[in-house]
N, C-alpha and C positions, 0 to 999 in steps of 0.2 A: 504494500500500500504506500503508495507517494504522498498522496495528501491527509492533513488533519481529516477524520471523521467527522460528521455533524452531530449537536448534541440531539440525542436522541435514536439516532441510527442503530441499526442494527450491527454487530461485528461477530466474528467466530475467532474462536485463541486461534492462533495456528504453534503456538510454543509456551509449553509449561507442564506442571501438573493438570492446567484448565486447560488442555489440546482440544479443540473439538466443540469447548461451550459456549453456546449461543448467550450473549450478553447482551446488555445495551448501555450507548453510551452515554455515562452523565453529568460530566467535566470533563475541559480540555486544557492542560496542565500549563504546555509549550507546544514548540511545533513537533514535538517529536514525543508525546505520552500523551494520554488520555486517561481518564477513569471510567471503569467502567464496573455494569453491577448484573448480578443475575437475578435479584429478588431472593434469595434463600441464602447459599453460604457467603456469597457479597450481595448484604444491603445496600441498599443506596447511601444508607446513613457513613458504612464504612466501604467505600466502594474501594477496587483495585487498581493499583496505577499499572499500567500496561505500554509499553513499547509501539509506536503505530507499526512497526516491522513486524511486529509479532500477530497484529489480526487482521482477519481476512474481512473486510467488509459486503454487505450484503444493502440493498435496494429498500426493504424496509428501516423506516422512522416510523415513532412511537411519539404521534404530535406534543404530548401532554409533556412532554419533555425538552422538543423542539420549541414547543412555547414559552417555555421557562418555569413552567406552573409544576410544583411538587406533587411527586405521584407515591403512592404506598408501594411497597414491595409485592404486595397479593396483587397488585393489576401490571405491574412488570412479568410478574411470575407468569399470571395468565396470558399478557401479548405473548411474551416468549413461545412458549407452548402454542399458541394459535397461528404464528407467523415460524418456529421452527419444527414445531411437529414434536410430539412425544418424546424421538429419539432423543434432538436435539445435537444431531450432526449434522455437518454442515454435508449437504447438498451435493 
């Protein structure tokens, strides 16, 4: 990935213990990290700082986020799961 993520976007780890999991993005640090949160083992509250090398971005945004507006973790959780599917591998 070349460019910052948008906040709100959809991303996949591509490198870590999180390989594979669908996140969303919910700060952007510099031009090179982002935070990012799954709703369950990263809150939003304690989100993960992540590398942009390291995830694969994806086409969905998650507006309520792209707004600015504070979203709970049980409705990240559920976008997740509706826009990554169950598995929650990337595609």
């Amino acid at each position: 990935m070349d460019t910052v993520p948008r906040l709100g976007q959809l991303v996949y780890s591509k490198a870590g213990r999180d390989r594979g999991r669908p996140m969303v993005v919910v700060g952007v640090q510099d031009s090179r990290h982002v935070l990012v949160s799954d709703g369950g083992l990263r809150p939003a509250a304690r989100p993960k700082r992540k590398n942009i090398r390291h995830l694969a971005a994806a086409a969905a945004v998650l507006a309520d986020i792209a707004a600015g507006r504070q979203v709970r973790d049980e409705a990240v959780r559920a976008w997740l799961l509706e826009v990554a599917g169950p598995e929650g591998e990337q595609a």
